[in-house]
Backbone as ProteinMPNN parsed JSONL, in Angstrom:
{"seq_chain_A": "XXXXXXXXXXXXXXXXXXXXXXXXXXXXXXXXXXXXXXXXXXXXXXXXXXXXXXXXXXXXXXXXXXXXXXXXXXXXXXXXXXXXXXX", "coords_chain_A": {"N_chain_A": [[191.329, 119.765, 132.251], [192.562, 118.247, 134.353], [194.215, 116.335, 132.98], [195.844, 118.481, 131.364], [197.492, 119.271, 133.306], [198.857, 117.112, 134.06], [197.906, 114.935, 134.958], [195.414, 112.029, 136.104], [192.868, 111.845, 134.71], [189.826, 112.224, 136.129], [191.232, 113.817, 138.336], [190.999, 116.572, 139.372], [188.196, 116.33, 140.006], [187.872, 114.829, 142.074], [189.023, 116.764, 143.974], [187.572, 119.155, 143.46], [185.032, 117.896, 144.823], [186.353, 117.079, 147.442], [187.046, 115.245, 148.038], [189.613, 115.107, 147.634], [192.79, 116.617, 147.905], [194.847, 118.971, 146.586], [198.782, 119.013, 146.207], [200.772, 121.61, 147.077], [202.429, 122.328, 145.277], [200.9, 121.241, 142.771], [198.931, 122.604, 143.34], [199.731, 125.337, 142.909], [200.514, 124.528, 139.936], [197.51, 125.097, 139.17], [197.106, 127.344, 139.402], [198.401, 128.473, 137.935], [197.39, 127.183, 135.626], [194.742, 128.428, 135.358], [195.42, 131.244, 135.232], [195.785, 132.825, 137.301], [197.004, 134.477, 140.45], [197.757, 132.444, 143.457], [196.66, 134.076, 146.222], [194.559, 135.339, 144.716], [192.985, 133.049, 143.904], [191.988, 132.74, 146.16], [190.195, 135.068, 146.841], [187.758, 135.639, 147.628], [186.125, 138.006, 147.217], [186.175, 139.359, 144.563], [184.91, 139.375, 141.491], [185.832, 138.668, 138.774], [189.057, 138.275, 139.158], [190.934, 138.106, 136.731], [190.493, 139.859, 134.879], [190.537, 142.264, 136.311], [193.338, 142.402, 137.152], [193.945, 143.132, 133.985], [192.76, 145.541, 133.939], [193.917, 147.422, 135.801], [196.649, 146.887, 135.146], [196.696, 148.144, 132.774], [195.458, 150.632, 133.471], [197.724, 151.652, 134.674], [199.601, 153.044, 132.813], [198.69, 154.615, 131.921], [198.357, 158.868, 132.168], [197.995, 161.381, 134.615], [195.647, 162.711, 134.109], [193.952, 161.151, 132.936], [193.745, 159.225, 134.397], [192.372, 160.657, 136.353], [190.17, 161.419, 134.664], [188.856, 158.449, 134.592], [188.619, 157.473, 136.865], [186.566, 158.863, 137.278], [184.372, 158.192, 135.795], [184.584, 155.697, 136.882], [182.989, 156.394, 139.254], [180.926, 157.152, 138.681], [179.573, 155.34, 137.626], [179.048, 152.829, 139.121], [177.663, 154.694, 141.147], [175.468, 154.858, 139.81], [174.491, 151.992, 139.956], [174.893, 151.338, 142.575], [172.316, 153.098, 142.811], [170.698, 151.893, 141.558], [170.054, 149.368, 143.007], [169.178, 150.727, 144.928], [166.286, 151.144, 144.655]], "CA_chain_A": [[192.274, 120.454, 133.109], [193.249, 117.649, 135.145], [195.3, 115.954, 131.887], [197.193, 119.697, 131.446], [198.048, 119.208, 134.809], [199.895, 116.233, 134.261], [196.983, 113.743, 136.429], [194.343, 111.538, 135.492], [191.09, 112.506, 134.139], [189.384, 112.741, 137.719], [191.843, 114.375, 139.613], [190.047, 117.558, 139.6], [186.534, 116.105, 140.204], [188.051, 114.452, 143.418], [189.373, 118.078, 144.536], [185.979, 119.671, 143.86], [184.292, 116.732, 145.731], [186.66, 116.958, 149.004], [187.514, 113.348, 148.216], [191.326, 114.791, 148.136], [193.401, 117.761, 148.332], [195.95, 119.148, 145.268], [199.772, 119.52, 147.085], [200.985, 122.798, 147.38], [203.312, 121.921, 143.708], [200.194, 121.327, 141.976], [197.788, 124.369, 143.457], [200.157, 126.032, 141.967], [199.946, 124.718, 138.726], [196.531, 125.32, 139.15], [196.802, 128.579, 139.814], [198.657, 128.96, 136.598], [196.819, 126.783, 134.723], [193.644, 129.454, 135.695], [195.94, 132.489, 135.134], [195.338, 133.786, 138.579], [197.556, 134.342, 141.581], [197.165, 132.163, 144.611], [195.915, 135.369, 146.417], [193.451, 135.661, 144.011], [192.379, 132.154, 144.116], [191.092, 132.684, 147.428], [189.976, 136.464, 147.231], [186.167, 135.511, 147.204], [185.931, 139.403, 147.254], [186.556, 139.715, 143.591], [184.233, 138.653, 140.668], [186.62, 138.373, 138.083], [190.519, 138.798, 138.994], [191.921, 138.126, 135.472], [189.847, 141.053, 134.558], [191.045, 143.221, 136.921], [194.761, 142.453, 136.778], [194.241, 143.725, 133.122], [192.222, 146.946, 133.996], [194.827, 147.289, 137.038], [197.855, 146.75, 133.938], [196.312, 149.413, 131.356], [195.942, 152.04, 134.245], [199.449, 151.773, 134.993], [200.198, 153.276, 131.312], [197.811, 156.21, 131.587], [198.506, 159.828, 132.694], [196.814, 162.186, 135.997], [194.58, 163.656, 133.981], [193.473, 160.262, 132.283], [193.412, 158.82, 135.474], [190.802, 161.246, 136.471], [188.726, 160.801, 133.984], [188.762, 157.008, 134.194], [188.041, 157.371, 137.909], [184.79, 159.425, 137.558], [183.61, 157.064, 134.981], [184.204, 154.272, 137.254], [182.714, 156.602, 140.524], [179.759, 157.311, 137.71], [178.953, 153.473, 136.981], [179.269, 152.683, 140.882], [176.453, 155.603, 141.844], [174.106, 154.338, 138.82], [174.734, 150.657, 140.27], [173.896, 152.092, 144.17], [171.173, 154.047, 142.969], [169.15, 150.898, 140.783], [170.223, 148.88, 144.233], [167.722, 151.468, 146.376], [164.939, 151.199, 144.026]], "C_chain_A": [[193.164, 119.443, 133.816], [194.604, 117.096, 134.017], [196.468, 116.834, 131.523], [197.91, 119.452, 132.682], [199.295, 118.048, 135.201], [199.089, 115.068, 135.084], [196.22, 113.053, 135.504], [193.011, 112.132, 135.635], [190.131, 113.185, 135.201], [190.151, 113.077, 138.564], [190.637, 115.773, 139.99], [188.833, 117.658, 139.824], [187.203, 115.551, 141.504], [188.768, 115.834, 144.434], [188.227, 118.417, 144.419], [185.11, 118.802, 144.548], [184.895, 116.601, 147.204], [186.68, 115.882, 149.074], [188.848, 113.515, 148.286], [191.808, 116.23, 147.932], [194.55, 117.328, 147.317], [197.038, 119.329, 146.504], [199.992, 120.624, 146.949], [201.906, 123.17, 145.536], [201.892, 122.115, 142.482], [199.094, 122.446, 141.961], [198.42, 125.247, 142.662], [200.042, 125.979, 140.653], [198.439, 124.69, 138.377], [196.197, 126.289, 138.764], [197.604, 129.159, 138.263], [198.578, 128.34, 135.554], [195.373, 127.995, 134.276], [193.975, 130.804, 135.22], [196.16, 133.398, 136.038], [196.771, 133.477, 139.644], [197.143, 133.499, 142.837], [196.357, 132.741, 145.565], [194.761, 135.416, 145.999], [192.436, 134.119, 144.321], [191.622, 132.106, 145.497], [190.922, 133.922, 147.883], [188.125, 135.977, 146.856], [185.649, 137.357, 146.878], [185.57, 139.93, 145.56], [185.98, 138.844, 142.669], [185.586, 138.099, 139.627], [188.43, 139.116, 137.841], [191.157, 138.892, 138.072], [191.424, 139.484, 134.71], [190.464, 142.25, 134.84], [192.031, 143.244, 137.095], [194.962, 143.56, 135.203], [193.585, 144.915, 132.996], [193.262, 147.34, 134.685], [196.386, 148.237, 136.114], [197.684, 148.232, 133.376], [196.039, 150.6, 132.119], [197.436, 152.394, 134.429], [200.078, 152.637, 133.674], [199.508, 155.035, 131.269], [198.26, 157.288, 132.863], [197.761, 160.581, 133.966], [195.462, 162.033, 135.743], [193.901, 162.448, 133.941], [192.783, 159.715, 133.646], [192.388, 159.035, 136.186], [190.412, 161.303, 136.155], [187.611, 159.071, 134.035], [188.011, 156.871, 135.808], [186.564, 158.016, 138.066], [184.297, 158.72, 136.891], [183.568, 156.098, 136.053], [182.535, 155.085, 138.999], [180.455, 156.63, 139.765], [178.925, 156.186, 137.464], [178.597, 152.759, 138.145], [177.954, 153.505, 141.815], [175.476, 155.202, 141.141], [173.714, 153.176, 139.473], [174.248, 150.801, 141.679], [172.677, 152.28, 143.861], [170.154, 152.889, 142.076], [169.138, 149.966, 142.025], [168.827, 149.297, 144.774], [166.739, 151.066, 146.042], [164.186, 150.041, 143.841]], "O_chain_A": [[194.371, 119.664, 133.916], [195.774, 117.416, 134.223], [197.629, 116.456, 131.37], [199.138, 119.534, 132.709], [200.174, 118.013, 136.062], [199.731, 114.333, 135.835], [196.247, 113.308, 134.3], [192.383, 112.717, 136.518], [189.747, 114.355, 135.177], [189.906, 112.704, 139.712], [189.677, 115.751, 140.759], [188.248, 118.74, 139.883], [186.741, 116.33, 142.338], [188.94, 115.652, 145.639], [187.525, 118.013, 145.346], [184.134, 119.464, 144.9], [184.203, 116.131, 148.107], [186.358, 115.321, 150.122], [189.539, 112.621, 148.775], [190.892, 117.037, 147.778], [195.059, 116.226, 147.108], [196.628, 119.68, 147.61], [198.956, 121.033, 146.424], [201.821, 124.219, 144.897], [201.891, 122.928, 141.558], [198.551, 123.004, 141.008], [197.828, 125.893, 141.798], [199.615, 126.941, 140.014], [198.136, 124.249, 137.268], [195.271, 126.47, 137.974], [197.273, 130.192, 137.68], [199.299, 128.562, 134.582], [195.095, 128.309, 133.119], [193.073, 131.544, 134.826], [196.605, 134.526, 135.828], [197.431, 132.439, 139.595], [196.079, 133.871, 143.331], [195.341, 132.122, 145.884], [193.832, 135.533, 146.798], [191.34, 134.161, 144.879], [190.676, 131.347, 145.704], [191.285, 134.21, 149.024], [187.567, 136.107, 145.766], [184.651, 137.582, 146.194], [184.749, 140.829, 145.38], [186.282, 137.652, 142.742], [186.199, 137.074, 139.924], [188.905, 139.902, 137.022], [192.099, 139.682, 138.147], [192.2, 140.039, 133.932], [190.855, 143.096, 134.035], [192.28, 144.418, 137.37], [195.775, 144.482, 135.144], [193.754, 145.485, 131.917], [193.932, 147.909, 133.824], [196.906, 149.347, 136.234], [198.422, 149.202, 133.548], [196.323, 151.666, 131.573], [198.011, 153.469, 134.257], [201.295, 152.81, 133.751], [199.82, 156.113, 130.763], [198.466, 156.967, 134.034], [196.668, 160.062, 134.189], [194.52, 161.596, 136.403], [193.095, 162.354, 134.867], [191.58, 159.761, 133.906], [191.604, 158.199, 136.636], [189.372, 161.36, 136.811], [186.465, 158.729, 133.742], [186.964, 156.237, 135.935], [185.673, 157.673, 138.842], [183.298, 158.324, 137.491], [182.463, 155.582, 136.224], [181.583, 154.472, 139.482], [179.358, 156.296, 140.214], [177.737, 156.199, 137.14], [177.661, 151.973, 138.001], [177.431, 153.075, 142.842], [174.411, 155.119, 141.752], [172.501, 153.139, 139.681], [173.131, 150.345, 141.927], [171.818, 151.707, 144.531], [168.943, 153.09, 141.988], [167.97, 149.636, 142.232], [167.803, 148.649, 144.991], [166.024, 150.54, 146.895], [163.073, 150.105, 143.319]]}, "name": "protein", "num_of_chains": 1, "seq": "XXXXXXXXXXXXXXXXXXXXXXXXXXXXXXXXXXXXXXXXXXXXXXXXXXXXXXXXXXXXXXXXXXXXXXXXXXXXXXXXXXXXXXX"}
């Protein structure tokens, strides 16, 4: 990664180590070396954002109805996922 980047070999092991800090030029190409939005890069909230950009995408294409189907499936997968949680 660091070589796409345009750096030497250990740049990116001295960023994960807190031995130095990327500029604001290169986070960026970080951030689109990764595929992700800056945003995203620091949404700890979110297992996998590139994921969900393209679930996000492919809703955008689908109809009401679809929509409501796609949402009880997800509300469906979400109560199974609660309910092995309790147990």
């Amino acid at each position: 990664m660091s070589l796409a980047l345009g750096q030497n070999e250990s740049y990116i092991n001295h960023i994960e180590n807190k031995s130095s800090y990327p500029s604001m030029q290169c986070f960026f190409y970080i951030c689109e070396y990764l595929g992700i939005s800056p945003s995203e890069f620091f949404d700890d909230g979110k297992s996998d954002p590139t994921k969900l950009r393209d679930v996000y995408e492919n809703l955008t294409h689908l109809d009401a109805a679809q929509l409501d189907i796609v949402n009880a499936v997800i509300k469906g997968l979400l109560g199974k996922k609660n309910n092995a949680d309790r147990e």
